[in-house]
C-alpha positions in Angstrom: 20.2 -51.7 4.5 19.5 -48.1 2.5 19.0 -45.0 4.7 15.9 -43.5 3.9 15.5 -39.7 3.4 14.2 -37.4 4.7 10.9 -37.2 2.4 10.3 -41.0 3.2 10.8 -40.2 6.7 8.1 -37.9 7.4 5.9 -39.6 4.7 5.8 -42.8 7.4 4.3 -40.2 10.2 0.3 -40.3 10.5 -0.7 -37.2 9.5 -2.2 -36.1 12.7 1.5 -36.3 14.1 2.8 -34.6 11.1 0.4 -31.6 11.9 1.3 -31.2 15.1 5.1 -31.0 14.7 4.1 -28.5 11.9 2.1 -26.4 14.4 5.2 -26.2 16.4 7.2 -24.4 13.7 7.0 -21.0 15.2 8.6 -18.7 12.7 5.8 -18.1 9.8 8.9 -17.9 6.9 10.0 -21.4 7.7 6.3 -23.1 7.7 5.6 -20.6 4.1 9.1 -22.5 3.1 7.8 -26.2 4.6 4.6 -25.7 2.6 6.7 -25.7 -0.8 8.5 -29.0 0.1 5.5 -31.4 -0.9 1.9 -31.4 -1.5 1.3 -33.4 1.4 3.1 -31.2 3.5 1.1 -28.3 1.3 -2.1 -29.7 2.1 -1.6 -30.5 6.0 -0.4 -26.6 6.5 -3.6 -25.2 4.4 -5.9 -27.6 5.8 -5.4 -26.9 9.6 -5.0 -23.4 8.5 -1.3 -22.8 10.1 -0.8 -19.6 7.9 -4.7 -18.2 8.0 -3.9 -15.7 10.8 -5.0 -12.1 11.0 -2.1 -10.3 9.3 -0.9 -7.7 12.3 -0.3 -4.4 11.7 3.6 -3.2 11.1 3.9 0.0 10.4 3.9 2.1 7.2 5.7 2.2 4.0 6.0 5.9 2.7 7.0 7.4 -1.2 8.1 10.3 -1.7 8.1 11.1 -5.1 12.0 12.5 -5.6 13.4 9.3 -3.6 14.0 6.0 -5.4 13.4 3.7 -2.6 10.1 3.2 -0.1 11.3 4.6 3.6 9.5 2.3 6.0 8.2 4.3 9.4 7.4 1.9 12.1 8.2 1.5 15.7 11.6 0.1 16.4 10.4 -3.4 18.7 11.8 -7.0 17.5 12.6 -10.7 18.8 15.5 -12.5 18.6 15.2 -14.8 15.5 12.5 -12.3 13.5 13.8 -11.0 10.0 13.7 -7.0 9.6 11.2 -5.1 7.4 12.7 -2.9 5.3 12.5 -1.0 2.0 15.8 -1.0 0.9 14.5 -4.1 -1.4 18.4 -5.1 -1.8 17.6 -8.8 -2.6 16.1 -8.0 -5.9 18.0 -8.8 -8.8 18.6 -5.1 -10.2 19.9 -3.4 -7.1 19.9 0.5 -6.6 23.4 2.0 -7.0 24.8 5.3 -6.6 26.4 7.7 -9.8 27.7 10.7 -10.1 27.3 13.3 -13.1 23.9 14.7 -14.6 22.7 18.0 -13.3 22.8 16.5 -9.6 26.1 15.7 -7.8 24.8 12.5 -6.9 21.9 10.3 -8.0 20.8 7.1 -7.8 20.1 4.1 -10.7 17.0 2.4 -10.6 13.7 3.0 -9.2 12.0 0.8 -6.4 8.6 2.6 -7.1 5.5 0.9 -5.5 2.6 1.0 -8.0 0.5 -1.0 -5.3 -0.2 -3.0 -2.4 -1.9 -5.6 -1.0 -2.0 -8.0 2.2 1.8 -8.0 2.9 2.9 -8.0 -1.4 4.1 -5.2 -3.0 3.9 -4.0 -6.7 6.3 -2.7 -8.3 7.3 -2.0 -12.2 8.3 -5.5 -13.0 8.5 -7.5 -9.7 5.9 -8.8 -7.1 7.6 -8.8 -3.8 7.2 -9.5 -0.2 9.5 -7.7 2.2 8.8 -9.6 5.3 9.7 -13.0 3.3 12.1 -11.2 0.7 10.7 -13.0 -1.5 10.0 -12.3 -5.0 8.3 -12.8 -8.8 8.7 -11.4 -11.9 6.0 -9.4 -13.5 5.9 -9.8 -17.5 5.0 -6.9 -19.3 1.4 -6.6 -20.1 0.6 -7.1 -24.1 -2.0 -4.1 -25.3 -3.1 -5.9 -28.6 -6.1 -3.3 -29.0 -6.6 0.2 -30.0 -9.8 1.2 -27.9 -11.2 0.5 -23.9 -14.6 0.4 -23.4 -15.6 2.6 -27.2 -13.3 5.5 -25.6 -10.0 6.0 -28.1 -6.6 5.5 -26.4 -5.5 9.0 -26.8 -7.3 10.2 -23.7 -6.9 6.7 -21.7 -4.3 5.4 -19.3 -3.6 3.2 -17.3 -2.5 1.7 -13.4 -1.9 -1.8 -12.0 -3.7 -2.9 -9.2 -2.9 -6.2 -7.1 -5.3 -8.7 -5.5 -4.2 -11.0 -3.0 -5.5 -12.8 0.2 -3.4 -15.2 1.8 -6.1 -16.2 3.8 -7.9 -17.9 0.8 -4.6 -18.6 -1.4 -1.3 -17.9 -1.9 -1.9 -16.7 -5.6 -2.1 -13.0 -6.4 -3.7 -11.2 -10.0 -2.5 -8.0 -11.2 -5.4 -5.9 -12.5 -4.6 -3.2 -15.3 -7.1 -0.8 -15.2 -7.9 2.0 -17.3 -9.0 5.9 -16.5 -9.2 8.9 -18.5 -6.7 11.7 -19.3 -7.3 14.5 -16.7 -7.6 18.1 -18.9 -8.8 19.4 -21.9 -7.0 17.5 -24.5 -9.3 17.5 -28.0 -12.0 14.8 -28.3 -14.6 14.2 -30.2 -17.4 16.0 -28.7 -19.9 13.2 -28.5 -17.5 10.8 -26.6 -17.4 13.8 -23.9 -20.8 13.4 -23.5 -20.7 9.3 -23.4 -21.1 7.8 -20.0 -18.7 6.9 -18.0 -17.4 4.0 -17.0 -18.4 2.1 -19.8 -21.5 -0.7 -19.6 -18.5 -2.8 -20.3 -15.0 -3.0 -19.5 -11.9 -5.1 -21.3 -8.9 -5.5 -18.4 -6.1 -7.0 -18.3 -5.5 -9.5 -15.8 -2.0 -11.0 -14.6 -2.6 -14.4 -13.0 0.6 -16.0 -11.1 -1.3 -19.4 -10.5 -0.9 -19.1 -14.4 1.9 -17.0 -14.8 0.3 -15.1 -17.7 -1.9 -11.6 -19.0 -4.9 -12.6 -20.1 -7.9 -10.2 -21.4 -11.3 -10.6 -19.2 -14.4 -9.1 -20.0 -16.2 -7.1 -17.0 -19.9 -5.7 -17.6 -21.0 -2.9 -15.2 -23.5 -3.6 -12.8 -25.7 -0.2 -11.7 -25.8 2.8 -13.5 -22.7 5.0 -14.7 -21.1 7.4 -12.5 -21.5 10.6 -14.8 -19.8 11.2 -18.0 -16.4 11.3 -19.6 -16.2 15.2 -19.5 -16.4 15.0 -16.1 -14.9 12.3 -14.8 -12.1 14.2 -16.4 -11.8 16.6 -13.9 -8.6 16.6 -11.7 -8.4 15.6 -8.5 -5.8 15.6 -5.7 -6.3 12.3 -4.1 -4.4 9.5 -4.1 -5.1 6.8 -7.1 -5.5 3.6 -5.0 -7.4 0.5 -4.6 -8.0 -1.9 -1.5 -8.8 -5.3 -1.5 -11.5 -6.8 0.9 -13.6 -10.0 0.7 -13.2 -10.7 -2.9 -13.8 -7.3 -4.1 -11.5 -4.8 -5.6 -12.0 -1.5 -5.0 -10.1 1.1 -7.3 -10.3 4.2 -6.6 -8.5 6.1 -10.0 -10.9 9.0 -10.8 -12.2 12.0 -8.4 -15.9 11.0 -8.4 -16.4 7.4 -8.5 -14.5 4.0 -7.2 -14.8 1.0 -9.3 -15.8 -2.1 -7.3 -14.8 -5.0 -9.3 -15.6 -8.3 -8.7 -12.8 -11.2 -9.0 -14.9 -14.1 -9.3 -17.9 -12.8 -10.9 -16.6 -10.9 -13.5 -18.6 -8.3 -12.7 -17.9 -4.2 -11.5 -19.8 -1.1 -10.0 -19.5 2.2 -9.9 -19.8 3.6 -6.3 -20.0 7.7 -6.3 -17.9 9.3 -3.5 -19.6 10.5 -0.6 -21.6 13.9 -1.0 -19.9 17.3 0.0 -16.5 15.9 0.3 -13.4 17.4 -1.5 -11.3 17.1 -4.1 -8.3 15.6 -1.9 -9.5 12.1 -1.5 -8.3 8.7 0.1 -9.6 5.2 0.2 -8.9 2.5 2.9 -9.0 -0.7 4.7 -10.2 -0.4 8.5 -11.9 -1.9 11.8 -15.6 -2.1 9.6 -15.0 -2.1 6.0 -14.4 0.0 3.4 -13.0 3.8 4.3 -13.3 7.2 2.5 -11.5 10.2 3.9 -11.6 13.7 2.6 -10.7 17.0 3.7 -13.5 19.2 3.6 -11.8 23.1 4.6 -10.2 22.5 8.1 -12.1 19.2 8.7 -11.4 16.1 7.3 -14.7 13.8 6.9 -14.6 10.4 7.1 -17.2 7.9 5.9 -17.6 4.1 5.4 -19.2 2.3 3.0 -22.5 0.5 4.0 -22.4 -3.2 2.0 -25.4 -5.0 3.8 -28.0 -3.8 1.8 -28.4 -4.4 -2.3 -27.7 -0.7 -2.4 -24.0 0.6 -1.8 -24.0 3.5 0.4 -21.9 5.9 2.4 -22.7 6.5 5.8 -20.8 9.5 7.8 -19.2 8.8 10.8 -17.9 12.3 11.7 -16.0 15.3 10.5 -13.0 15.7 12.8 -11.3 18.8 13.3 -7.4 19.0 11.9 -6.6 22.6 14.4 -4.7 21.0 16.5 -2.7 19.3 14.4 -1.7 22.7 12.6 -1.2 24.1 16.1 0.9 21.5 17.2 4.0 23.3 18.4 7.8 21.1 18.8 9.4 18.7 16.8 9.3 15.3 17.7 11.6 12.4 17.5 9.6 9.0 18.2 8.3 6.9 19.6 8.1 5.6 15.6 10.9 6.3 14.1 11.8 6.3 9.9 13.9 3.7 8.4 16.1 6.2 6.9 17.1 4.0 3.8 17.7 7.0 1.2 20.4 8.5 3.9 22.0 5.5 4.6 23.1 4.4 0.7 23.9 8.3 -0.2 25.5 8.3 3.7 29.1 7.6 1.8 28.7 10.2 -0.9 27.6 13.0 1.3 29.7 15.6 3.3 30.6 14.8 6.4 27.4 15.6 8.6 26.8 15.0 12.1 23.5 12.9 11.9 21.4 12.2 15.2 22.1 8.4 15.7 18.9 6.7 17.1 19.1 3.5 18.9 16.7 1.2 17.7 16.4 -2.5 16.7 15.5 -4.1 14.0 12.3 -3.3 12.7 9.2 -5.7 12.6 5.4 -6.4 13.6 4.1 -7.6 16.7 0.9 -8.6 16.5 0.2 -8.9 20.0 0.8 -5.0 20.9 0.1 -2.8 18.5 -2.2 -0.5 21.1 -0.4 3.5 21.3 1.1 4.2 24.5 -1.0 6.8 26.7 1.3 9.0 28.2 3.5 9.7 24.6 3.8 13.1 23.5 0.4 14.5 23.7 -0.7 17.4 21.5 -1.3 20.8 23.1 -2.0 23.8 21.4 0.4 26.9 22.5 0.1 29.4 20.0 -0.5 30.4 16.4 1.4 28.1 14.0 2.2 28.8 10.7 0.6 27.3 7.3 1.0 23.5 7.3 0.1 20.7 4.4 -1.8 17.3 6.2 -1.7 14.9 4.1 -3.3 11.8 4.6 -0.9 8.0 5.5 -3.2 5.7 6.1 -6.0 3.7 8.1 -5.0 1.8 10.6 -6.8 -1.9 9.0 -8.5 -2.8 12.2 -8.6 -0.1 14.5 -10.8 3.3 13.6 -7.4 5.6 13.7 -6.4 7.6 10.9 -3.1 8.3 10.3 -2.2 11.9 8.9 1.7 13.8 8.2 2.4 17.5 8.6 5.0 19.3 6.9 5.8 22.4 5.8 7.3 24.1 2.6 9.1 21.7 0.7 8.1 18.7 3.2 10.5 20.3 5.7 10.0 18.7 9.5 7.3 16.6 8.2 5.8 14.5 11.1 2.9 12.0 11.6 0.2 11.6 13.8 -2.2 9.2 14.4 -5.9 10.4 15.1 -8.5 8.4 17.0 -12.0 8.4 15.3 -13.7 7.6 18.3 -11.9 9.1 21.2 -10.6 12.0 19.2 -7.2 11.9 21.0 -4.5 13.0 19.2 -0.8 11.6 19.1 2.2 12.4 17.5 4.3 9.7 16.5 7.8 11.2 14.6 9.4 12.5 11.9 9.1 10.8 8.7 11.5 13.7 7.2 14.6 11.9 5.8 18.1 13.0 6.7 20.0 15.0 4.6 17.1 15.2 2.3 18.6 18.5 0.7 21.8 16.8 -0.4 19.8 14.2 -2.6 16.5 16.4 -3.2 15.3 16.1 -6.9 14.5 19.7 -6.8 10.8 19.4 -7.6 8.3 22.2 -6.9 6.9 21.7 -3.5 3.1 20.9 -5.3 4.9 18.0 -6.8 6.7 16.5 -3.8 3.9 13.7 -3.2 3.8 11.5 -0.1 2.5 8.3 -0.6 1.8 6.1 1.6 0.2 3.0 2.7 -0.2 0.5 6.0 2.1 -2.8 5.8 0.5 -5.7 7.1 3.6 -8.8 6.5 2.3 -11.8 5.6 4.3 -15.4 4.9 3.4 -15.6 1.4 6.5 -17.3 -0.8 6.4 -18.1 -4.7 6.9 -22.1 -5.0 10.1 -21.6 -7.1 12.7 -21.9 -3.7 15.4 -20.7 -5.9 14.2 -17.2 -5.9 13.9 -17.0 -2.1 16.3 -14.5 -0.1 
């Protein structure tokens, strides 16, 4: 008598039975990877809604702009079993490596730049990857088989990928490219300066992995215009981002306006950033919606974006004062603590330096206690501090806390804090200032050292090819 497999063996269990062994599969990787085996299996995980959980929150992936790899700053819990978050990226095909020569003793090959984010996937140059699963996609290059966007000439037009993705709906993503105008004074013809801007009509480029493709899709602009090109070619400070919430993409890639582009509608608006706010800008995900923070002198104003009428609107929920994170006086280490993954491939190349080791685990979400602890380093003020640059990390994406760092000249002792919106409390959390930094510092003007940084929520997203799972 023939054995049967395995696949014949589970096909002979009702599917009620099925689900429930299913439900007991307690590490999200394995049930992403028990999803790919058949579409039985497929439909019995997406049906009962095994992977449609609230993605927790993990921590936060942070850029600088002279380091090659994402640092990841999060607090250092785990469980036995759980894999580690990490941006050291190391199970992508081109890994980062270490050479010598050039102008710089040291340097590093490759670039792990993330372009985007979105519900647990990252975008970067030519992959799609998701750190919590370490898994990955390839991202063809996109085709530009056109010499004009919108009636405005190329010259003055570029462009930034923006990715789409809700696991809770599918486990497809798209890849939007989206166009914005040259900041500065370059020569135009005078009467496009004076065209509106965006455009009644838009032609993007959209990458979608169910069909593994770029495809050209035509957007028209519901609402009016959000000024001209002249000035929406004014510089700003902020941080070109988008967010991605209930089937609308929000892209925030010019100082006065963010695009709100509709995926299954084809449609976009242009939604004019709050009045009196400043030129440093940020966009996010939080408790109630859509978030816009700027700072506004030593204030930073926050304000969210009213949806439940047929007119978008910003409403202001407070100006908060940023004193006494300027006046915070000591240098913290923890309770979060930063990956350190820049230090730790340079470690062998470097001189012999007595580094502060910090105990920790492996890091990774818990969605079950993410609360701050209430007796952690509060801040006090104790006397007049020199200049400091916030800068803004984050929201957290379902509590009303905004998540700033403080540095000073050259992003020395740069530390973060987390700022409640409703209590006003204040916390410190740690350094995010990488070891050694000096020995593998690009050497950029201090204006140019950007922090950017977002809030990582892992999801169990996974490709269906298995081979390109790590």
């Amino acid at each position: 008598m023939e054995q049967a497999d395995h696949g014949d063996l589970a096909a002979l269990l009702p599917e009620d039975v099925l689900a429930d062994v299913l439900r007991r599969v307690a590490e999200p990787r394995w049930l992403a990877i028990s999803r790919c085996v058949c579409k039985a299996w497929r439909a019995i995980i997406d049906g009962e809604g095994l992977l449609r959980t609230d993605l927790p929150f993990s921590g936060f992936f942070i850029t600088f702009a002279e380091l090659c790899l994402p640092e990841f700053f999060a607090r250092p819990l785990s469980r036995l079993g759980r894999r580690a978050i990490s941006g050291k990226l190391d199970f992508l095909p081109t890994p980062i490596k270490v050479s010598s020569g050039g102008w710089r003793p040291y340097s590093l090959d490759g670039d792990y730049y993330i372009q985007d984010h979105c519900n647990g996937l990252l975008l970067l140059d030519d992959y799609v990857v998701n750190p919590a699963t370490r898994c990955w996609n390839a991202l063809p290059s996109c085709p530009h088989n056109h010499t004009t966007d919108g009636g405005i000439v190329r010259g003055i037009l570029l462009h930034d990928c923006y990715l789409a993705f809700d696991p809770k709906v599918s486990s497809h993503y798209q890849v939007f490219e989206v166009p914005y105008l040259c900041r500065g004074k370059d020569e135009t013809d005078p009467l496009e300066e004076t065209s509106e801007w965006p455009p009644s009509s838009y032609i993007l480029h959209v990458f979608s992995s169910r069909r593994g493709c770029w495809e050209e899709r035509l957007f028209v602009r519901q609402g009016d215009a959000a000024g001209t090109v002249a000035k929406a070619r004014v510089f700003f400070e902020g941080q070109q981002n988008s967010v991605y919430w209930r089937g609308y993409l929000y892209v925030h890639c010019q100082g006065d306006f963010i695009m709100r582009i509709s995926l299954s509608e084809d449609k976009y608006s242009a939604i004019k950033a709050p009045m009196g706010v400043g030129d440093t800008n940020y966009i996010g995900l939080s408790e109630k919606g859509v978030y816009f923070a700027s700072f506004v002198k030593n204030h930073i104003r926050v304000c969210i974006l009213n949806e439940s009428s047929n007119q978008l609107e910003w409403i202001l929920k407070h100006d908060y004062d940023l004193k006494p994170i300027q006046m915070f006086d000591g240098q913290v280490h923890g309770p979060w603590i930063l990956e350190d993954i820049n230090y730790g491939i340079f470690r062998s190349h470097l001189p012999n330096i007595n580094k502060e080791e910090v105990i920790q685990e492996k890091f990774e979400w818990n969605s079950d206690d993410d609360d701050f602890p209430e007796n952690e380093d509060k801040v006090e003020v104790h006397r007049r501090r020199p200049y400091f640059e916030i800068e803004i990390l984050g929201f957290h994406p379902y509590k009303e806390i905004l998540f700033l760092s403080r540095s000073e000249t050259f992003k020395l002792k740069a530390m973060a804090f987390a700022y409640h919106l409703n209590s006003f409390k204040i916390e410190s959390l740690g350094s995010i200032y990488p070891s050694c930094h000096k020995y593998f510092d690009s050497g950029l003007a201090n204006e140019a050292r950007e922090i950017e940084s977002f809030p990582y929520t892992p999801c169990c997203w996974i490709q269906e090819i298995p081979g390109r799972v790590n």
